[in-house]
Structure formats: structure tokens, C-alpha cells
N, CA, C, O and CB atoms as a CASP TS submission, in Angstrom:
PFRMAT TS
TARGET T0000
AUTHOR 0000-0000-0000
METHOD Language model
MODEL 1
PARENT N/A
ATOM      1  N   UNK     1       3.289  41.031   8.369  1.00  0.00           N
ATOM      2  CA  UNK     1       2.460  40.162   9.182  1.00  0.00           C
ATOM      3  C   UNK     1       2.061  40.924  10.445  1.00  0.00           C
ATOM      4  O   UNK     1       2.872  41.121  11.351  1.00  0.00           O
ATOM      5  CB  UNK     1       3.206  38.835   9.531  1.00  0.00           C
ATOM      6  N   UNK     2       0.837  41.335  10.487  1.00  0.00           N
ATOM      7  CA  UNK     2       0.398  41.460  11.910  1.00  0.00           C
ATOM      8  C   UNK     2       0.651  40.537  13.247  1.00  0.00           C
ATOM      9  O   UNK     2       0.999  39.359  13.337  1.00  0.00           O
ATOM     10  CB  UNK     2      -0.852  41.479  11.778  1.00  0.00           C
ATOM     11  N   UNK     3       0.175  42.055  14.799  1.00  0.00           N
ATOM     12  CA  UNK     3       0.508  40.849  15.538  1.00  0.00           C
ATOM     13  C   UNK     3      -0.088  39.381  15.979  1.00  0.00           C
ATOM     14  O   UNK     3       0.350  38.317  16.417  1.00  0.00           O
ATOM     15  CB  UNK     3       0.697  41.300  16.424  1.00  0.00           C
ATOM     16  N   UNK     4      -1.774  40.151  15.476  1.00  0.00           N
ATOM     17  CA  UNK     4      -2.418  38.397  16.074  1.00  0.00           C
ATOM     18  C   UNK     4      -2.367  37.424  14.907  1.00  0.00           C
ATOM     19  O   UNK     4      -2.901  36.318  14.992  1.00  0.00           O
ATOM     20  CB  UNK     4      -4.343  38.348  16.627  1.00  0.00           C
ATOM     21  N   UNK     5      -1.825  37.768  13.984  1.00  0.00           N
ATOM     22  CA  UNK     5      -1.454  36.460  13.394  1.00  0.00           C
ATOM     23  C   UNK     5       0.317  35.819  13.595  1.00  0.00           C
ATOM     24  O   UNK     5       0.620  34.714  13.145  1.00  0.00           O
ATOM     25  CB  UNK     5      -1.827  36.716  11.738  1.00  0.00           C
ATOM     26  N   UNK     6       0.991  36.412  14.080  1.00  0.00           N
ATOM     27  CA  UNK     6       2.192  36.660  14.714  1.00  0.00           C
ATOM     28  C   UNK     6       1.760  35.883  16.240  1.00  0.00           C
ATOM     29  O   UNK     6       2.686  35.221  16.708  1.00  0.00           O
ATOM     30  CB  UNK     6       2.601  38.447  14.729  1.00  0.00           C
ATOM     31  N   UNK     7       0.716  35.888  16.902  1.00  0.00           N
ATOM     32  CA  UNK     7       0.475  35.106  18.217  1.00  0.00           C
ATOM     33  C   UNK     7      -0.266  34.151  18.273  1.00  0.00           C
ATOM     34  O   UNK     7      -0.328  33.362  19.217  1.00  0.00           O
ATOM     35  CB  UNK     7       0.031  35.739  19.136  1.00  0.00           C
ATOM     36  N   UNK     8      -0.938  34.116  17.221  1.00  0.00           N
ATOM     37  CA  UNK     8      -1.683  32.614  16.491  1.00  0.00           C
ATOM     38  C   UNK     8      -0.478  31.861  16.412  1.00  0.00           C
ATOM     39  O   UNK     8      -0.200  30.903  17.133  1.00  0.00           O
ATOM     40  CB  UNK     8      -2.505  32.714  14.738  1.00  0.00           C
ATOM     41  N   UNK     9       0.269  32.370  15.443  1.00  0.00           N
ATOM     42  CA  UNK     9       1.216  31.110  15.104  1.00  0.00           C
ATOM     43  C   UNK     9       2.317  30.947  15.883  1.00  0.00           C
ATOM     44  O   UNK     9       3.117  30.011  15.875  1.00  0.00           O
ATOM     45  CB  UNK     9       1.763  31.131  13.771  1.00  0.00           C
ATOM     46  N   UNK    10       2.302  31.825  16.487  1.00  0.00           N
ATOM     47  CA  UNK    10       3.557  31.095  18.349  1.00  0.00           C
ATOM     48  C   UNK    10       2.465  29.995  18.712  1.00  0.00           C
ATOM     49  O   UNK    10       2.708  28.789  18.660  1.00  0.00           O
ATOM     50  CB  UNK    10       3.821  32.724  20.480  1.00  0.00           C
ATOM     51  N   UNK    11       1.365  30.476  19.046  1.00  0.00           N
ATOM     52  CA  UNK    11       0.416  29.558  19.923  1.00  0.00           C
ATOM     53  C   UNK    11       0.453  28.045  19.458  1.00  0.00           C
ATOM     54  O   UNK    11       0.584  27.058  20.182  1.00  0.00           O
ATOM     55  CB  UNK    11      -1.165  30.092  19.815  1.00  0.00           C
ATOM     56  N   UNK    12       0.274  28.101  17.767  1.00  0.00           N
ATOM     57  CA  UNK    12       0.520  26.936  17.644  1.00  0.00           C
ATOM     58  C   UNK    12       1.695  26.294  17.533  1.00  0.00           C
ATOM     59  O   UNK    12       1.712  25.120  17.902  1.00  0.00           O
ATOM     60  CB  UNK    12      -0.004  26.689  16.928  1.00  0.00           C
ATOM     61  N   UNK    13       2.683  26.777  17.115  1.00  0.00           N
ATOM     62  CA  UNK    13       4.204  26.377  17.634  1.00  0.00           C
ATOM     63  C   UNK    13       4.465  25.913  19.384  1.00  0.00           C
ATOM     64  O   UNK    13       5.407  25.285  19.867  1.00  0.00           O
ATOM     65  CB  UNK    13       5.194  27.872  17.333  1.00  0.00           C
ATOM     66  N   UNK    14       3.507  26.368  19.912  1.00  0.00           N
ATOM     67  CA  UNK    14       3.555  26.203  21.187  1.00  0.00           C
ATOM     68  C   UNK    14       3.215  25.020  21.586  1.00  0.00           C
ATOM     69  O   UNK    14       3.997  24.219  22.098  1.00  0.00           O
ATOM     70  CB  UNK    14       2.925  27.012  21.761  1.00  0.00           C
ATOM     71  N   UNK    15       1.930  24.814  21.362  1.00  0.00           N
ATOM     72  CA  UNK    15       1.041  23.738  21.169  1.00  0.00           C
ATOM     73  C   UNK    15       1.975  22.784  20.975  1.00  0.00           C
ATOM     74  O   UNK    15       2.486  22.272  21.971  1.00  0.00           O
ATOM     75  CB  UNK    15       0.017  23.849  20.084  1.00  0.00           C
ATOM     76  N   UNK    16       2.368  22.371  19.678  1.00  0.00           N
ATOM     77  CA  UNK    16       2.929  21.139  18.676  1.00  0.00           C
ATOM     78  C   UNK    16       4.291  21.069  19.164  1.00  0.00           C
ATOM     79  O   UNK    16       5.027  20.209  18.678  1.00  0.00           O
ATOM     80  CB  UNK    16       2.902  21.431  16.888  1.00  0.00           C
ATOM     81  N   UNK    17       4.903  22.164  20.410  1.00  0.00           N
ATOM     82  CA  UNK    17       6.344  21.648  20.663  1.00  0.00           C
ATOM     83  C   UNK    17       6.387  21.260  22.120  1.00  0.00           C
ATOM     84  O   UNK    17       7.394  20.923  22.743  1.00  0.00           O
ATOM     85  CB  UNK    17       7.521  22.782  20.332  1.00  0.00           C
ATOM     86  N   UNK    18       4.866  21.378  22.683  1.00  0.00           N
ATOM     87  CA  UNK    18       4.595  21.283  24.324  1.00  0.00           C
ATOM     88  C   UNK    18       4.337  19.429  23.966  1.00  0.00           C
ATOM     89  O   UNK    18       5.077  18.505  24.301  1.00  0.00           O
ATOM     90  CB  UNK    18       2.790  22.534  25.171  1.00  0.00           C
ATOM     91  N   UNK    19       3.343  19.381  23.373  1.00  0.00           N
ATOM     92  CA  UNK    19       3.285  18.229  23.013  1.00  0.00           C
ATOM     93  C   UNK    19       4.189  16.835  22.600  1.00  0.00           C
ATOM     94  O   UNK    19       4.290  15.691  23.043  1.00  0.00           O
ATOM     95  CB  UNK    19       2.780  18.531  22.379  1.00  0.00           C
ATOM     96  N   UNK    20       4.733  17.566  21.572  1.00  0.00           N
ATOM     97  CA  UNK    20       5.463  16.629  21.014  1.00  0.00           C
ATOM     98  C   UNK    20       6.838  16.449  22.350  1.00  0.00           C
ATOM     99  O   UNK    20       7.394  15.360  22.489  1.00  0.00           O
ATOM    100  CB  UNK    20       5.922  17.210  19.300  1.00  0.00           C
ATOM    101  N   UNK    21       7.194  17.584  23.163  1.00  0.00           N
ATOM    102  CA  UNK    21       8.179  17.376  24.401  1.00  0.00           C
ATOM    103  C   UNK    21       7.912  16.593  25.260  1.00  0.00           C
ATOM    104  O   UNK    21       8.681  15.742  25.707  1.00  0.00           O
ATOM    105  CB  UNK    21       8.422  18.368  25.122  1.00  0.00           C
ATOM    106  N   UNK    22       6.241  16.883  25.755  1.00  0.00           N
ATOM    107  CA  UNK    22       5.952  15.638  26.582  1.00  0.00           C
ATOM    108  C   UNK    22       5.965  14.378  25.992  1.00  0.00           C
ATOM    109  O   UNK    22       6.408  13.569  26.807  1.00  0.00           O
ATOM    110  CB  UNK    22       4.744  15.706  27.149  1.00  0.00           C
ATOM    111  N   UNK    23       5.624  13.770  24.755  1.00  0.00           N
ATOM    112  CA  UNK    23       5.611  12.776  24.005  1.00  0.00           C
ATOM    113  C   UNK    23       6.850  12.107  24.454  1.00  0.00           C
ATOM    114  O   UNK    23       6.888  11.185  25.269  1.00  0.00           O
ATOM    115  CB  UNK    23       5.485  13.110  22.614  1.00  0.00           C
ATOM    116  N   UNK    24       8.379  12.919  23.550  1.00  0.00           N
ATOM    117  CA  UNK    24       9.756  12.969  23.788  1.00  0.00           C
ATOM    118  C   UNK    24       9.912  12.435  25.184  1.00  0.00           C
ATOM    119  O   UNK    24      10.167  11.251  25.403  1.00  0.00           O
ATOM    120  CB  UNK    24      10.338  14.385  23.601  1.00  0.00           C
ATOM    121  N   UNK    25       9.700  13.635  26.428  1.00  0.00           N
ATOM    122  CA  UNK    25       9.692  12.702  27.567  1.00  0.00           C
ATOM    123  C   UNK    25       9.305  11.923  28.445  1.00  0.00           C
ATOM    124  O   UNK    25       9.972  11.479  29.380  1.00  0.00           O
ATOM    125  CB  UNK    25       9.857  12.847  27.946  1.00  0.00           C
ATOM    126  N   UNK    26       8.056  11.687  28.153  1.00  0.00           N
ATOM    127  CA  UNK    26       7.636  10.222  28.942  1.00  0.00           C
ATOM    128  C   UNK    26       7.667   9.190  28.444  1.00  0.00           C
ATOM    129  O   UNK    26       7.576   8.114  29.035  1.00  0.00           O
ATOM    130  CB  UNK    26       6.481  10.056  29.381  1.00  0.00           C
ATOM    131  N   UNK    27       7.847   9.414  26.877  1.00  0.00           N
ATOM    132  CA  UNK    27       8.150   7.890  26.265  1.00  0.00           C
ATOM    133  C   UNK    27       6.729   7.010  26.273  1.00  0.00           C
ATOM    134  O   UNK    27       6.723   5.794  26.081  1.00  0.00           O
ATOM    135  CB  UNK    27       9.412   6.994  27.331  1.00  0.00           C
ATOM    136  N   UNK    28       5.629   7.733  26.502  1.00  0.00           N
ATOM    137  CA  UNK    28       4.409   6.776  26.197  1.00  0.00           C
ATOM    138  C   UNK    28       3.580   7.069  25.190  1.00  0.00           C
ATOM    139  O   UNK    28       3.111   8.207  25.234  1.00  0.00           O
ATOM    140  CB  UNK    28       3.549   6.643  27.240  1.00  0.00           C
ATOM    141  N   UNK    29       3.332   6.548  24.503  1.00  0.00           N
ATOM    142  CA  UNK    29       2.614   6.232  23.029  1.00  0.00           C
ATOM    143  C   UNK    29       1.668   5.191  22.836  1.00  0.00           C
ATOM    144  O   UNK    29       1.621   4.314  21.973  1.00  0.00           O
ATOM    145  CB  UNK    29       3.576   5.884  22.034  1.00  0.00           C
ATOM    146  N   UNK    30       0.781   5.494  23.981  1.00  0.00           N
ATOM    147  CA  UNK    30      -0.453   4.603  23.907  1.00  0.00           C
ATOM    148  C   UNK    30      -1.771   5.933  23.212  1.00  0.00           C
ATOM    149  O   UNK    30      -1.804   7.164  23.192  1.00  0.00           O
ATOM    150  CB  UNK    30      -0.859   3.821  25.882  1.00  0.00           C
ATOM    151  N   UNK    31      -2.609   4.925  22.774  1.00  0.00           N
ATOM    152  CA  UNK    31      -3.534   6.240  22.052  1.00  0.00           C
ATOM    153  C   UNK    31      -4.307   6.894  23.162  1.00  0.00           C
ATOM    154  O   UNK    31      -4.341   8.123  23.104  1.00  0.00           O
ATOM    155  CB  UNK    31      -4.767   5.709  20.802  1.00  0.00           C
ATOM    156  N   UNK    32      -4.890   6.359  24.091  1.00  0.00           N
ATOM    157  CA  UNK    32      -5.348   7.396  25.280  1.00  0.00           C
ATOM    158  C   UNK    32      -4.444   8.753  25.473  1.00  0.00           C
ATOM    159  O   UNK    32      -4.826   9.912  25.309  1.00  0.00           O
ATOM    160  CB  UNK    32      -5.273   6.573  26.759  1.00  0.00           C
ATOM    161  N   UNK    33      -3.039   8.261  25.898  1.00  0.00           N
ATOM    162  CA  UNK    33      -2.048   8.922  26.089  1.00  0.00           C
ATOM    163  C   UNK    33      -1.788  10.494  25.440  1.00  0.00           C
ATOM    164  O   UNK    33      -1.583  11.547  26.044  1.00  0.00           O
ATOM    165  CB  UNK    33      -1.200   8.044  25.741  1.00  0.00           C
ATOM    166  N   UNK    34      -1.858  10.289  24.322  1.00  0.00           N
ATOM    167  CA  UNK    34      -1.684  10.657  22.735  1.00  0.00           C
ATOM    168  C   UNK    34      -2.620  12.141  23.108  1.00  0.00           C
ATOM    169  O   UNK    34      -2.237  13.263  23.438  1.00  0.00           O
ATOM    170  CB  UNK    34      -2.531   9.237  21.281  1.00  0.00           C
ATOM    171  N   UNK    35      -3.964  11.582  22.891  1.00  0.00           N
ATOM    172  CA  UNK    35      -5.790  12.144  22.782  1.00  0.00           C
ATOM    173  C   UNK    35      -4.766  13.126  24.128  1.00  0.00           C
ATOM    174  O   UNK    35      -4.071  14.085  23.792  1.00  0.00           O
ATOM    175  CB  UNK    35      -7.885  10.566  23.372  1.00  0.00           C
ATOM    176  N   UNK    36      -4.845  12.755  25.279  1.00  0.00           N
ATOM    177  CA  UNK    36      -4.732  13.370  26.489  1.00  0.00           C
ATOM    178  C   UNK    36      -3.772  14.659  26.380  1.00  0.00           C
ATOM    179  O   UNK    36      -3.902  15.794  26.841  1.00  0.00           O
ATOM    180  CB  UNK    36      -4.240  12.338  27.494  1.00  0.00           C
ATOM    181  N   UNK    37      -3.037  14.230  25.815  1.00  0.00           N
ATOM    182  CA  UNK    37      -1.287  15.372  25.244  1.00  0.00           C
ATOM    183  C   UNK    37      -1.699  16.418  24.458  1.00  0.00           C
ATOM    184  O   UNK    37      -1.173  17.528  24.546  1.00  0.00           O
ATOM    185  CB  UNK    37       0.105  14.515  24.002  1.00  0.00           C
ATOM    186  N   UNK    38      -2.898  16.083  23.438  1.00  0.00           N
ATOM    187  CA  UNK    38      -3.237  16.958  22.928  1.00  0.00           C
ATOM    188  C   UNK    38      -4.263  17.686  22.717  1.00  0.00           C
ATOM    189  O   UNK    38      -4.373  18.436  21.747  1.00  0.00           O
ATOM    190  CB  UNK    38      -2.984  16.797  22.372  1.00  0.00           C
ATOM    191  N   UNK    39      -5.146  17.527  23.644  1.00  0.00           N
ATOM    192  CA  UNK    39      -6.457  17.936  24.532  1.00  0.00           C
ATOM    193  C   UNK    39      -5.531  19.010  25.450  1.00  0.00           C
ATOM    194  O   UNK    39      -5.717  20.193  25.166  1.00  0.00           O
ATOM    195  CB  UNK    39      -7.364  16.407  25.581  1.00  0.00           C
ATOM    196  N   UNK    40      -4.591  18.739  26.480  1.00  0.00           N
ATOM    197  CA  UNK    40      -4.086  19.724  26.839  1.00  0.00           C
ATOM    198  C   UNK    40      -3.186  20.346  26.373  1.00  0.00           C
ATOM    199  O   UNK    40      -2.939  21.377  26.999  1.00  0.00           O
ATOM    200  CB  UNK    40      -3.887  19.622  27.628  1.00  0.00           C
ATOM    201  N   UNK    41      -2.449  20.118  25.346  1.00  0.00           N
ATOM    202  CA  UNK    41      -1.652  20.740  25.026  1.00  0.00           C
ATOM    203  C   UNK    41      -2.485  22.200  23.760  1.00  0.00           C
ATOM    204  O   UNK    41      -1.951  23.165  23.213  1.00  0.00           O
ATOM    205  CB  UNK    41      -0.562  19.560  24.549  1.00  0.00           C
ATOM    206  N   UNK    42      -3.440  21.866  23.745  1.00  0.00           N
ATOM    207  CA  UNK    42      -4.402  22.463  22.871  1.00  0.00           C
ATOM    208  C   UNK    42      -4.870  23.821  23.841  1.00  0.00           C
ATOM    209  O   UNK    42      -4.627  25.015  23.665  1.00  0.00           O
ATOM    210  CB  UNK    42      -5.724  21.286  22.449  1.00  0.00           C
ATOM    211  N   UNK    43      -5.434  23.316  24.640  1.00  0.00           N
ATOM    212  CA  UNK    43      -5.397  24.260  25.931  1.00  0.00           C
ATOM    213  C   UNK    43      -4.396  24.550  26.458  1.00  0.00           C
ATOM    214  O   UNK    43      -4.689  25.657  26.910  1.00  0.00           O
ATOM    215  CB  UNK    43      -5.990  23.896  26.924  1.00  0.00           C
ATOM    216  N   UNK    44      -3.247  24.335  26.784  1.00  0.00           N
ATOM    217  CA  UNK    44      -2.285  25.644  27.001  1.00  0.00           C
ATOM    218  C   UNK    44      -2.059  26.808  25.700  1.00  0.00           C
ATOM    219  O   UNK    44      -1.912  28.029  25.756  1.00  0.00           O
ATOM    220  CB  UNK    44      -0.722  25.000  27.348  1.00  0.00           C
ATOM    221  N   UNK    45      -2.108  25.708  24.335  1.00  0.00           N
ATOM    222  CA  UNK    45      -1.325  26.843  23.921  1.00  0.00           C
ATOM    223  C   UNK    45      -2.645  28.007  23.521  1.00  0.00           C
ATOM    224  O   UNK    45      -2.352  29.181  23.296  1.00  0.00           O
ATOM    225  CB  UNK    45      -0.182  26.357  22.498  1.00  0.00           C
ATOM    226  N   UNK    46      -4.140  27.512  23.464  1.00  0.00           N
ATOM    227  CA  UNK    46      -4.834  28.674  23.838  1.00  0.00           C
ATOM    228  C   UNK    46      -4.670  29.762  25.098  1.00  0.00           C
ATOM    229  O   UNK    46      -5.129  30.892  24.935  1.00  0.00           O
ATOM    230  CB  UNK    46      -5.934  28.199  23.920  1.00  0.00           C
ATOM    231  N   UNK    47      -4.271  29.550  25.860  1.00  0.00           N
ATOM    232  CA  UNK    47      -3.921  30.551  26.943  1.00  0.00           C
ATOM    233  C   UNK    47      -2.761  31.009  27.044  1.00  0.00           C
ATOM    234  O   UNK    47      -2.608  32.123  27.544  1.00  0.00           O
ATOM    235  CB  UNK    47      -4.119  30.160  28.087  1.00  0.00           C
ATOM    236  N   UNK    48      -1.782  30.339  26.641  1.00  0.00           N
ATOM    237  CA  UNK    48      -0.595  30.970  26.205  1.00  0.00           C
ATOM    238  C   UNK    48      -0.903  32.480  24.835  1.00  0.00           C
ATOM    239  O   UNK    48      -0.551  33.659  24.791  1.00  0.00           O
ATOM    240  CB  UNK    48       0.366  29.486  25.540  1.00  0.00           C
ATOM    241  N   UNK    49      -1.524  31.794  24.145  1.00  0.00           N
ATOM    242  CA  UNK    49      -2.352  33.157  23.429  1.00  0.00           C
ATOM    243  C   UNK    49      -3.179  33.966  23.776  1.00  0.00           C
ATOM    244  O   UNK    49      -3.501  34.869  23.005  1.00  0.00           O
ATOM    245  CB  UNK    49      -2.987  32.982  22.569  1.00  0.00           C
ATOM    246  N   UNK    50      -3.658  33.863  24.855  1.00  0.00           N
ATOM    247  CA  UNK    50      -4.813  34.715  25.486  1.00  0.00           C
ATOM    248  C   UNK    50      -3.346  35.694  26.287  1.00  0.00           C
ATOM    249  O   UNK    50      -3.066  36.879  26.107  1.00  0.00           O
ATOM    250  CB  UNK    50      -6.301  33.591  26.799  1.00  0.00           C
ATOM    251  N   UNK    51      -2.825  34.943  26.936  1.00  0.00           N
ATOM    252  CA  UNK    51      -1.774  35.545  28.332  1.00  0.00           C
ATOM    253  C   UNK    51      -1.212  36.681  26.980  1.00  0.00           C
ATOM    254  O   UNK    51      -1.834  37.705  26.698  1.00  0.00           O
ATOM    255  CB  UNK    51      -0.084  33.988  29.357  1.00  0.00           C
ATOM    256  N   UNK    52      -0.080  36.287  26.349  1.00  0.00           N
ATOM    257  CA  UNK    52      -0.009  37.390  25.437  1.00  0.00           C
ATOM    258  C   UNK    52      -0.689  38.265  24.927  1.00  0.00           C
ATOM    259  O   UNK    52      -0.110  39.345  25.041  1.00  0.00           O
ATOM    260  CB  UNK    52       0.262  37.160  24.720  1.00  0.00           C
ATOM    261  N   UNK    53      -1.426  38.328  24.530  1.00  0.00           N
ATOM    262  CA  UNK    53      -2.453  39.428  23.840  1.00  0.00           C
ATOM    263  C   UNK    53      -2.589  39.980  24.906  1.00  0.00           C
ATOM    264  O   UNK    53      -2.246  41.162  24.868  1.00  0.00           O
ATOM    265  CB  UNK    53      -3.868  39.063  23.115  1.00  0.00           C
ATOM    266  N   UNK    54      -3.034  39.546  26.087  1.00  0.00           N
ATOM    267  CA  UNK    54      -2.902  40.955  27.449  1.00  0.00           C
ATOM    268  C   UNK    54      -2.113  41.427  27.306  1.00  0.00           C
ATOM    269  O   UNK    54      -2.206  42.542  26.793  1.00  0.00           O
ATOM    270  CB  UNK    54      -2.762  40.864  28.911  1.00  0.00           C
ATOM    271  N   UNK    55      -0.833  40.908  27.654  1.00  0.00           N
ATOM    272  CA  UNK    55       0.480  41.476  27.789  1.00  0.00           C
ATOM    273  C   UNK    55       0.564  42.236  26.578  1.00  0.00           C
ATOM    274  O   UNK    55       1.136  43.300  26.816  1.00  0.00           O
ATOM    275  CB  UNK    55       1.641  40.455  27.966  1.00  0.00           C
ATOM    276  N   UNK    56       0.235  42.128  25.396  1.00  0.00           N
ATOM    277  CA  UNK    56       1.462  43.026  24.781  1.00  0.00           C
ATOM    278  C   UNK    56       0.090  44.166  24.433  1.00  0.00           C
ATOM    279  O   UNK    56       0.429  45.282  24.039  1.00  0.00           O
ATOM    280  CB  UNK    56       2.675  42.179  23.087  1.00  0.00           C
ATOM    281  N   UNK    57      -1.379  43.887  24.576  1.00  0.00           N
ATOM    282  CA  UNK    57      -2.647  45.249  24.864  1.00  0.00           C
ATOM    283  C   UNK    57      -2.180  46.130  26.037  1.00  0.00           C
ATOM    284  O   UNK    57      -2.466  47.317  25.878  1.00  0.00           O
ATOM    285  CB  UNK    57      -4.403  44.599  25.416  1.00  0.00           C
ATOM    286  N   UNK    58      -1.587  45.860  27.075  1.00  0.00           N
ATOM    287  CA  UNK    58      -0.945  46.401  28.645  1.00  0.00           C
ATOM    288  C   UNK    58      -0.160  47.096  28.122  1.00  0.00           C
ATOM    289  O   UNK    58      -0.435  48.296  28.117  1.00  0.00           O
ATOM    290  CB  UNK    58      -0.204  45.417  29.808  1.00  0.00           C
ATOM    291  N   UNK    59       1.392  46.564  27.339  1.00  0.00           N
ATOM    292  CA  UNK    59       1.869  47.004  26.864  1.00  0.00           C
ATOM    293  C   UNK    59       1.884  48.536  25.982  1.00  0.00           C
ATOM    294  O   UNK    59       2.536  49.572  26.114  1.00  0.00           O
ATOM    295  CB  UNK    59       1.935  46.185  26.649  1.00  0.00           C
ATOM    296  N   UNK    60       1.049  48.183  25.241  1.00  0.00           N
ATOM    297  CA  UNK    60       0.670  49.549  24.192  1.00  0.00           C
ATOM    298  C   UNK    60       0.052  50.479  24.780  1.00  0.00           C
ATOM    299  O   UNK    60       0.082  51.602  24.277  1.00  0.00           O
ATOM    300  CB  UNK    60      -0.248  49.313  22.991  1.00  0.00           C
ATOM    301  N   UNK    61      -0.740  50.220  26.119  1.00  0.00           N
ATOM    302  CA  UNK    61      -1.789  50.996  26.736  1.00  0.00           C
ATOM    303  C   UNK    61      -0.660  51.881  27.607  1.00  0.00           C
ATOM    304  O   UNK    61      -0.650  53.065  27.942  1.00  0.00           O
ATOM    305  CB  UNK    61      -3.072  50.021  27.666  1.00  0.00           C
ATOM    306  N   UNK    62       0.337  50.723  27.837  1.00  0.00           N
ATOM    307  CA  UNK    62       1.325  51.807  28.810  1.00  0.00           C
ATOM    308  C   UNK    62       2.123  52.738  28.575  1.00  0.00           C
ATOM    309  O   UNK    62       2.533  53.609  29.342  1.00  0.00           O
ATOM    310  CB  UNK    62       2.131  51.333  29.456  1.00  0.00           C
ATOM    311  N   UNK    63       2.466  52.468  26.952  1.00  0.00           N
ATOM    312  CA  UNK    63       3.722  53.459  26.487  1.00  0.00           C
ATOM    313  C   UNK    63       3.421  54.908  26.656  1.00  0.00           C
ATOM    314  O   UNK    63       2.457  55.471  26.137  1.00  0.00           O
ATOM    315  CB  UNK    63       4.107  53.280  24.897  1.00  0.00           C
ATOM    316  N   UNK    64       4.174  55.385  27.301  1.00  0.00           N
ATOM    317  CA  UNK    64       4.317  56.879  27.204  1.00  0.00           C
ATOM    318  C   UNK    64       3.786  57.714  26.383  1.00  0.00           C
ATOM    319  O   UNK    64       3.024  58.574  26.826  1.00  0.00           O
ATOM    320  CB  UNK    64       5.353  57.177  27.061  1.00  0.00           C
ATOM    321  N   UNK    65       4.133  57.621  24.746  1.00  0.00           N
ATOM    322  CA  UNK    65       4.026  58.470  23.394  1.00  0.00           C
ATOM    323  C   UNK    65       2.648  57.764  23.239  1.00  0.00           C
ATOM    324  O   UNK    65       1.897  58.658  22.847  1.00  0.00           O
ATOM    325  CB  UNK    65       5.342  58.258  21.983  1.00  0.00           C
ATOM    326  N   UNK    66       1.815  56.406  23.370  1.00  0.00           N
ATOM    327  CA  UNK    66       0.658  56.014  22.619  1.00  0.00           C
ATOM    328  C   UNK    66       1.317  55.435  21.744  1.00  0.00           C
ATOM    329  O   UNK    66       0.347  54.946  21.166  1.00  0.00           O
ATOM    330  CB  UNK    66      -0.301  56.983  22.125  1.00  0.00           C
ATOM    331  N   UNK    67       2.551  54.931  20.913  1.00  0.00           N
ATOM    332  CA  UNK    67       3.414  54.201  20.514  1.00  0.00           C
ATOM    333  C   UNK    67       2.647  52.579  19.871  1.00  0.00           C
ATOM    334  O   UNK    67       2.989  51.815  20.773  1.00  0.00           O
ATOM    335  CB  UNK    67       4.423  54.162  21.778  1.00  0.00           C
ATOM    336  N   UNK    68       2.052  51.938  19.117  1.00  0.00           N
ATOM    337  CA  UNK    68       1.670  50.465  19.406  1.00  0.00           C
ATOM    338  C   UNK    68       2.466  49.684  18.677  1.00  0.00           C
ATOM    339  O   UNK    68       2.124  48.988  17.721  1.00  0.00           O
ATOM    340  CB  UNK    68       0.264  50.079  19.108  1.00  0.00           C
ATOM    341  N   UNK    69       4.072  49.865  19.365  1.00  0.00           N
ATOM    342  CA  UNK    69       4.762  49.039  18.561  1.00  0.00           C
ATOM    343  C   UNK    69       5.652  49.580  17.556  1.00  0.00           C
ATOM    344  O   UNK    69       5.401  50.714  17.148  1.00  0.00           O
ATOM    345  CB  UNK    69       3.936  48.291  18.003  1.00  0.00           C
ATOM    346  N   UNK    70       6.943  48.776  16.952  1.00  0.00           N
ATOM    347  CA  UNK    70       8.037  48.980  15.975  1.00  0.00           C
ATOM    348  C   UNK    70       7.485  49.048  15.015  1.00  0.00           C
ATOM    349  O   UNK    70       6.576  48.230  14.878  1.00  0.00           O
ATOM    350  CB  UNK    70       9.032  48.132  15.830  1.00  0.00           C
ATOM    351  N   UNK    71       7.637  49.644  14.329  1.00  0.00           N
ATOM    352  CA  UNK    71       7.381  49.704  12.811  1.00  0.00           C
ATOM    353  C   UNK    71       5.934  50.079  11.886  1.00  0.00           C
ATOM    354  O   UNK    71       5.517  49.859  10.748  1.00  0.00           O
ATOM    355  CB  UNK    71       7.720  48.392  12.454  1.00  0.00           C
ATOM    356  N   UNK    72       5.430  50.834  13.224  1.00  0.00           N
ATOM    357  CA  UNK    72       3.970  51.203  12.753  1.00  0.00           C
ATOM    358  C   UNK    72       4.225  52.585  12.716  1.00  0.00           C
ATOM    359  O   UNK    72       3.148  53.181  12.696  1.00  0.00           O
ATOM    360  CB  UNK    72       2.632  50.768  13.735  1.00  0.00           C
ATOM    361  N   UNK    73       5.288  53.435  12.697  1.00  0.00           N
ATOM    362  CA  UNK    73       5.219  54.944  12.466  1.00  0.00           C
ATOM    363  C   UNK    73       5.640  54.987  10.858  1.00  0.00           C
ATOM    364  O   UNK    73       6.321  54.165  10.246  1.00  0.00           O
ATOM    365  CB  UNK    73       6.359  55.899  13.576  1.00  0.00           C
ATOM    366  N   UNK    74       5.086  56.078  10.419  1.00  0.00           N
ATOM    367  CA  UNK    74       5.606  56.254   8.906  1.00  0.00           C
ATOM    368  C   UNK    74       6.734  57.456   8.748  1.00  0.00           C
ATOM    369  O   UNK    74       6.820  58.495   9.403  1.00  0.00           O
ATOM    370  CB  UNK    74       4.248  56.650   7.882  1.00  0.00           C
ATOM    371  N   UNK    75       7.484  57.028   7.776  1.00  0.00           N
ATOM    372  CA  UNK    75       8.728  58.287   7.752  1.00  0.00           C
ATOM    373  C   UNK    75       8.381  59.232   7.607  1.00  0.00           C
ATOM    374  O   UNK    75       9.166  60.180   7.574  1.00  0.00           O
ATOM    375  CB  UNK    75       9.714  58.382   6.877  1.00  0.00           C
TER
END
């Protein structure tokens, strides 16, 4: 598995556990409510995927050797 499909699917793990936490803790379950949780929670976890992909492009750009990562050298 590559990494941007590897940060797709955090993102949406992100998404569906930001959500469903706020759900968990405010205890409101009106449908406005609902729409609202996941309108933003949709938007974080897009930027939560954007913020990564910098970070780990920074990352590769910085390594010493030119390196992009575990397991991409061949024996």
C-alpha cells in the first residue's frame, strides 16, 4: 500500500472517529446537529490530510541520503 492511500485512509478514520467522539460527547442527536458534525468533521479530516502530506513531502526533501522512506530500497 502506498503512502497517499495510507493518508486517505487515516483521513478518513479521522473524520468518522472526530465525529462520532463529538457525537459520544455532547450527547446531541438532533439532525441539524448531526449535518453540522459532519460538514466539519469532513473538513478537518481534509486538512488533517493536507497537514500530512506536507509533513511527510518536508520530510523526504530533508533526509540526508534522498531516502523517501522504509522499504523503498531494493536488496
Amino acid at each position: 500500500m502506498d503512502q497517499a492511500r495510507r493518508l486517505k485512509l487515516g483521513a478518513i478514520f479521522f473524520t468518522i472517529f472526530w465525529i462520532g467522539g463529538m457525537l459520544w460527547w455532547s450527547g446531541e442527536y438532533h439532525p441539524a446537529y448531526i449535518i453540522l458534525l459532519a460538514v466539519c468533521g469532513s473538513i478537518g479530516g481534509y486538512l488533517w490530510y493536507l497537514a500530512m502530506r506536507w509533513v511527510f513531502q518536508h520530510m523526504c526533501m530533508l533526509s540526508p541520503n534522498g531516502d523517501h522512506g522504509a522499504g523503498s530500497e531494493t536488496p
